[in-house]
C-alpha positions in Angstrom: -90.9 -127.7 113.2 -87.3 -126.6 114.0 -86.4 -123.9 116.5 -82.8 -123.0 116.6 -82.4 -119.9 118.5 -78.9 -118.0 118.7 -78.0 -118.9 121.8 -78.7 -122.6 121.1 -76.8 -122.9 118.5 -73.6 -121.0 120.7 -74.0 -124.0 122.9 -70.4 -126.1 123.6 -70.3 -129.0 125.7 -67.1 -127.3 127.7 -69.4 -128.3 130.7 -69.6 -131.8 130.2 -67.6 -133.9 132.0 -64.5 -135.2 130.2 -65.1 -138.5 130.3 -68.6 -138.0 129.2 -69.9 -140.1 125.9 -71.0 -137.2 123.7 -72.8 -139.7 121.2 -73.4 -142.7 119.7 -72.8 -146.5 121.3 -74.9 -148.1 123.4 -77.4 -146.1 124.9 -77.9 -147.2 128.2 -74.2 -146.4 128.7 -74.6 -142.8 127.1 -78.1 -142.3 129.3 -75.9 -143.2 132.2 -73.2 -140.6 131.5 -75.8 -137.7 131.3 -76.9 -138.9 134.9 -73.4 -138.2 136.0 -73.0 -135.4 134.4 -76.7 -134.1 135.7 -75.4 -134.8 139.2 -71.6 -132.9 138.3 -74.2 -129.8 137.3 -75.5 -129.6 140.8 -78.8 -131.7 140.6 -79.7 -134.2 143.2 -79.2 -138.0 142.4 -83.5 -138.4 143.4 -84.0 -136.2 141.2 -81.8 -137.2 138.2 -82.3 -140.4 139.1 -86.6 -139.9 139.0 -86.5 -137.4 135.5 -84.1 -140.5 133.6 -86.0 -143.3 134.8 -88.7 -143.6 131.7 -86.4 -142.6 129.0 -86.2 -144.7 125.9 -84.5 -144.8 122.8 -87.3 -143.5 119.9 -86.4 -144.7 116.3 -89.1 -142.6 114.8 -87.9 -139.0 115.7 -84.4 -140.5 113.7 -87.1 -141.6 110.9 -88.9 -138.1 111.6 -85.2 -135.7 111.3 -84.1 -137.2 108.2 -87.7 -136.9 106.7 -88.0 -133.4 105.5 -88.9 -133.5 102.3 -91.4 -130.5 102.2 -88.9 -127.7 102.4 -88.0 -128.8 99.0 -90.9 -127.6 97.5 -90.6 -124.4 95.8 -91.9 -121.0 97.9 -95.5 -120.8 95.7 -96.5 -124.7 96.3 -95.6 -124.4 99.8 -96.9 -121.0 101.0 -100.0 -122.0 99.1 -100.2 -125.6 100.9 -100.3 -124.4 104.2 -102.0 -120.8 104.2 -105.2 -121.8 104.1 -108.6 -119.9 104.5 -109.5 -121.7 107.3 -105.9 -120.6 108.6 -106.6 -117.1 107.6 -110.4 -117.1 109.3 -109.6 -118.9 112.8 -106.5 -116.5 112.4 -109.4 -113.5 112.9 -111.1 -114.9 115.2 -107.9 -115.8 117.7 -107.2 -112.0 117.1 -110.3 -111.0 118.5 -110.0 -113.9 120.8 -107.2 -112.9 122.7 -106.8 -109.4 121.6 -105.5 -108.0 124.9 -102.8 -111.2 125.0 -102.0 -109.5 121.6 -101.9 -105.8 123.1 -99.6 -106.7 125.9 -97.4 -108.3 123.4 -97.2 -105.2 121.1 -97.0 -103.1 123.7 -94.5 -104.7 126.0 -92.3 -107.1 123.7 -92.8 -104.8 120.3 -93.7 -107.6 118.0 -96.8 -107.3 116.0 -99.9 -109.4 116.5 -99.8 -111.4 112.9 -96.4 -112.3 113.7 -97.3 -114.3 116.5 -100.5 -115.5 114.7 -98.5 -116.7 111.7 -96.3 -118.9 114.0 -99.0 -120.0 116.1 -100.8 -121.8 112.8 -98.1 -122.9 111.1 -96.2 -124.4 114.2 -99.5 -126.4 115.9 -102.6 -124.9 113.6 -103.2 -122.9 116.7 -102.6 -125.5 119.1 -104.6 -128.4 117.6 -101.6 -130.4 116.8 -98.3 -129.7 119.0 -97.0 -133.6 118.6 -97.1 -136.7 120.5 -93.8 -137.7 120.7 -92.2 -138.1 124.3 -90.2 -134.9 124.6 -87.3 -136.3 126.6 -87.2 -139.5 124.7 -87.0 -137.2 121.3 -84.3 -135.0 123.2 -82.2 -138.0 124.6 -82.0 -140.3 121.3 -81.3 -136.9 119.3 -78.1 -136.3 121.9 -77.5 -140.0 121.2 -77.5 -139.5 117.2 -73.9 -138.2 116.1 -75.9 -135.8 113.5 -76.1 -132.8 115.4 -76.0 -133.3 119.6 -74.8 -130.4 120.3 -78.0 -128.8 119.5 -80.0 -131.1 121.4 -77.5 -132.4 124.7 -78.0 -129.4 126.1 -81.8 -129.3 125.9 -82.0 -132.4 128.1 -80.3 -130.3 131.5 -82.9 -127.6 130.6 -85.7 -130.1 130.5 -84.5 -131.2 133.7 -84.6 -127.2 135.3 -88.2 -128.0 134.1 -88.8 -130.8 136.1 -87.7 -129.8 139.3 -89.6 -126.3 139.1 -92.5 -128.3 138.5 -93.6 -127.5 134.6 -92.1 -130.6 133.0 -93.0 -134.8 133.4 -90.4 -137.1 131.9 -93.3 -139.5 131.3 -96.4 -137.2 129.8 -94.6 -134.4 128.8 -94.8 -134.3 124.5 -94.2 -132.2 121.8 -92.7 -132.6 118.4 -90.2 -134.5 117.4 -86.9 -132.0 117.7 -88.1 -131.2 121.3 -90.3 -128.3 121.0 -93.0 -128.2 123.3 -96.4 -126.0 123.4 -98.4 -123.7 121.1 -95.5 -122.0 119.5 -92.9 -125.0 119.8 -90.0 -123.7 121.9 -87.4 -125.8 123.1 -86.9 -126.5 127.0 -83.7 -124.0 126.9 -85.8 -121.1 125.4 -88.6 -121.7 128.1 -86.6 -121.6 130.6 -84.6 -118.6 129.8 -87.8 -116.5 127.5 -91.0 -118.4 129.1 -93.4 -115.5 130.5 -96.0 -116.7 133.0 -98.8 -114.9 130.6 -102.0 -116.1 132.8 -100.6 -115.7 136.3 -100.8 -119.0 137.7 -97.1 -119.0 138.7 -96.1 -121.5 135.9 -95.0 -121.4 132.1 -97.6 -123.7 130.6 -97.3 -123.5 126.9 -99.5 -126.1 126.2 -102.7 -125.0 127.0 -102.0 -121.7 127.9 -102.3 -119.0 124.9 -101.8 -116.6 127.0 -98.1 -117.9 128.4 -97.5 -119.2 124.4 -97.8 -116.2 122.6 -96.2 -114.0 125.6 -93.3 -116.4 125.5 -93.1 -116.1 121.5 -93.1 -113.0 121.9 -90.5 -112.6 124.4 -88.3 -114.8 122.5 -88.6 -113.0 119.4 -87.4 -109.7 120.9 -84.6 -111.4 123.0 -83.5 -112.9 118.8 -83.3 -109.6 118.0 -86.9 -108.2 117.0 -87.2 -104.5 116.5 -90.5 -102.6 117.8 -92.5 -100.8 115.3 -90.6 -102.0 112.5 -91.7 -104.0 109.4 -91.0 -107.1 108.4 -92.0 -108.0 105.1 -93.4 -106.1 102.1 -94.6 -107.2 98.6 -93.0 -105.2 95.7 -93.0 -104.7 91.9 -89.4 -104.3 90.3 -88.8 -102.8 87.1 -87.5 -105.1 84.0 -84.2 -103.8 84.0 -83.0 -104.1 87.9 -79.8 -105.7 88.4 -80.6 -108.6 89.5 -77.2 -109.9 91.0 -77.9 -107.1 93.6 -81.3 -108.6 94.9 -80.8 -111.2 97.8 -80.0 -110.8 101.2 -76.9 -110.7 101.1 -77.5 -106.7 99.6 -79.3 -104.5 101.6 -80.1 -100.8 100.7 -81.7 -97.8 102.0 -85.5 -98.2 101.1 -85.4 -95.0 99.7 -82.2 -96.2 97.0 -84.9 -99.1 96.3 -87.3 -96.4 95.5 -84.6 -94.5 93.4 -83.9 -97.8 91.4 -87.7 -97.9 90.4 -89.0 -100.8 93.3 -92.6 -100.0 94.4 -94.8 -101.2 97.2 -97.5 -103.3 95.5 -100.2 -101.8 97.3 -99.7 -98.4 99.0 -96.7 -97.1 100.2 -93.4 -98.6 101.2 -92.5 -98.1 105.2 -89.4 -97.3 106.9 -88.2 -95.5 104.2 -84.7 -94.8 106.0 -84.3 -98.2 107.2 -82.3 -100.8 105.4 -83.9 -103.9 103.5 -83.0 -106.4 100.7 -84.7 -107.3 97.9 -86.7 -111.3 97.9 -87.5 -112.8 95.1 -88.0 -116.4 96.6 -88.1 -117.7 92.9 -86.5 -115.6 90.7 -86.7 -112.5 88.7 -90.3 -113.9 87.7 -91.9 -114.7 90.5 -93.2 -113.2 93.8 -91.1 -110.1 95.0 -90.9 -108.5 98.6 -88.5 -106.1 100.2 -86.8 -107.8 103.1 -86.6 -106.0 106.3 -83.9 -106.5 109.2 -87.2 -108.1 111.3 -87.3 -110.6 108.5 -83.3 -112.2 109.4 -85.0 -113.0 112.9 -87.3 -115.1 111.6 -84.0 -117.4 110.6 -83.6 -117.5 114.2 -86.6 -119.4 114.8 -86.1 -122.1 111.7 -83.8 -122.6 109.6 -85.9 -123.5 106.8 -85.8 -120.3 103.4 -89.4 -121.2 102.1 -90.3 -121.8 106.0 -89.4 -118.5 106.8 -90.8 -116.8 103.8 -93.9 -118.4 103.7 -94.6 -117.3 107.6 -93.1 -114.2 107.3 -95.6 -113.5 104.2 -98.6 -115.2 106.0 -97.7 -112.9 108.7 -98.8 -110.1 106.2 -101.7 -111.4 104.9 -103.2 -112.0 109.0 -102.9 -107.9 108.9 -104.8 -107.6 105.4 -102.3 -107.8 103.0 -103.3 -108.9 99.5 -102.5 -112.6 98.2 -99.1 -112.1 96.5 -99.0 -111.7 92.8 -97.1 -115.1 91.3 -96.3 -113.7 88.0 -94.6 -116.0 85.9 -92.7 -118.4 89.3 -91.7 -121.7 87.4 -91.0 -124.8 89.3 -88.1 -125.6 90.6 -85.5 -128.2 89.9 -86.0 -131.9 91.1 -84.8 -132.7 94.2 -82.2 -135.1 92.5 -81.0 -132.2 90.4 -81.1 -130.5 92.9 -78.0 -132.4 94.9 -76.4 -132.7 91.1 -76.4 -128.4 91.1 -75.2 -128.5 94.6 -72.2 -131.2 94.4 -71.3 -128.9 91.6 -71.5 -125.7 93.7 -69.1 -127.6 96.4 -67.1 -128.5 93.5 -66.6 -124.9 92.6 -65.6 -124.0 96.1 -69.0 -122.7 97.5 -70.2 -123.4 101.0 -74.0 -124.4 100.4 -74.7 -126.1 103.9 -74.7 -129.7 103.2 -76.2 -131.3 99.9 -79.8 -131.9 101.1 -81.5 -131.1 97.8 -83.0 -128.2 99.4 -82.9 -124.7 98.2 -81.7 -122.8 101.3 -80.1 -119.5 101.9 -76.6 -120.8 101.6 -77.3 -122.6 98.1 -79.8 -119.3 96.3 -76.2 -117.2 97.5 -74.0 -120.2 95.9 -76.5 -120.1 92.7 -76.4 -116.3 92.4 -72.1 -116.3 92.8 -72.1 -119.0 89.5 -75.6 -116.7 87.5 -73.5 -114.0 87.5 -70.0 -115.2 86.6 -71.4 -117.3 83.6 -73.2 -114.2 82.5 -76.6 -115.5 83.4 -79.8 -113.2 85.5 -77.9 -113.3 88.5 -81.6 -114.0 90.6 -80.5 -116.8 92.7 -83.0 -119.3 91.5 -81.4 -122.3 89.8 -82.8 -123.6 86.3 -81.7 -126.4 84.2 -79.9 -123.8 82.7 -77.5 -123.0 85.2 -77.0 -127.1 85.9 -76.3 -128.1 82.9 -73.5 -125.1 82.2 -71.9 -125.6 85.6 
């Protein structure tokens, strides 16, 4: 799973040496520049020279990052895919578990225990499966791939901090396929700069450590931007006659004007009722509805993916005894073909919508909602046949 924190993505390669190959060509040549520009950085040729000398180009982490078909299903198939009851049930019983991990991270990092529970399953089913590919070879043919190496270059100098403190092997050390290492997948760069040493051996071990893993999460999650004490996520009703082109989170409100414009908690009563939030309605003015919190844009920071970030964020809810979410009416969504033939039309119109991937992201649903309400359509953000064939 992808793990693009904030100051990953800031990441230019000013530091690189000029004449350094940023991508592409032959590989042996490109490894060879990053051992020069290790050694420019300050590190020791012995140990550039011992952390490069196993790496090998991997075609299946190329086959793996353009294989991402699942974030085109639509939020109800997916969130209902991977919450499982097993999910929910081992989610209990790592509560109780490792309840005073749990305490110290509420209590010293602010962020609340299903949180940390919902990425803990959905990242490596609470470490059962954290990936086997070689996490410098995934790292090094990534920086190789001209698709996006400035996420991933500097991931391979971080790696190599790693090594010489003693908590990474160029040979053994594996993860998943973007990099990510451990129970909670983080990236060498966030280890390095969040990794908490949770058990008190004197090393960041997130791989069989739970108690360094969810620490670190946590500690990376309030360095994103996490508020203490503050909800996240909260399942709503909404009256008939909202306007709809004003849901999205792109609009925030005051809970309370929520209130005033008839939205309800589904079950009890809605929190923070001075904070400011945003009405979800992950597929449209039928389907599931939640009031969006500011703790719910920091989930963004950790993927990327809109039905990733709602399904955990959600799942986070039900690990603290919320209710299964009320479907209502959700239809499907488009295709995945249409789904590129709605986007080229939204670039065509001028809209930014992040690439056409045939995904339904954050950038499209705002793209979607801009062309609803102009052509006089429920301006929900969830495209129909509807809106495709009229744009």
């Amino acid at each position: 799973m992808r793990i693009w924190s904030a100051a990953l993505l800031a990441v230019t390669l000013s530091a690189a040496p000029a004449l350094a190959q940023q991508c592409g060509g032959d590989f042996s040549s490109f490894v060879n520049g990053l051992r020069s520009e290790a050694v420019s950085r300050g590190h020791s040729q012995a140990n550039v020279d011992a952390f490069f000398r196993s790496v090998r180009f991997d075609q299946s982490v190329i086959n793996a990052d353009r294989r991402q078909g699942v974030f085109q299903l639509p939020f109800t198939e997916f969130s209902r895919r991977v919450i499982s009851q097993n999910r929910i049930t081992n989610g209990a019983r790592n509560s109780q578990r490792y309840d005073a991990v749990f305490d110290v991270a509420e209590r010293q990092f602010g962020v609340s225990r299903g949180v940390l529970l919902a990425f803990w399953a959905l990242e490596t089913d609470y470490g059962a499966v954290q990936g086997d590919f070689n996490t410098l070879n995934a790292l090094v043919t990534l920086s190789h791939d001209c698709r996006r190496p400035q996420l991933f270059r500097p991931q391979i100098f971080a790696a190599l901090e790693l090594f010489e403190n003693g908590d990474f092997d160029p040979a053994t050390t594996t993860g998943a396929w973007a990099g990510e290492i451990g129970m909670v997948q983080m990236l060498p760069e966030d280890i390095l700069t969040r990794g908490v040493d949770g058990d008190g051996d004197g090393h960041v071990t997130l791989k069989t450590s739970p108690a360094d893993a969810l620490l670190s999460g946590a500690n990376m999650l309030r360095g994103l931007g996490w508020r203490a004490n503050e909800p996240w996520l909260v399942e709503i009703t909404v009256p008939d006659n909202l306007d709809w082109a004003q849901t999205g989170l792109d609009t925030t409100r005051r809970v309370s004007e929520w209130e005033a414009a008839g939205i309800r908690a589904r079950t009890g009563s809605l929190p923070g009722r001075n904070l400011q939030a945003s009405v979800l309605l992950p597929q449209g003015r039928n389907g599931p509805a939640f009031l969006a919190y500011p703790n719910f844009n920091v989930f963004f920071e950790w993927n990327q993916s809109f039905v990733y970030v709602t399904t955990a964020a959600y799942f986070a809810t039900r690990l603290e005894g919320a209710p299964v979410y009320n479907a209502g009416g959700a239809t499907g969504g488009l295709s995945p073909d249409q789904m590129r033939q709605l986007q080229q039309r939204l670039v065509a119109r001028g809209h930014d919508v992040g690439g056409v991937d045939g995904i339904l992201g954050r950038m499209t649903r705002a793209a979607v909602q801009a062309e609803q309400q102009r052509l006089g359509l429920p301006a929900d953000a969830w495209p129909t046949v509807e809106l495709l064939r009229a744009l």
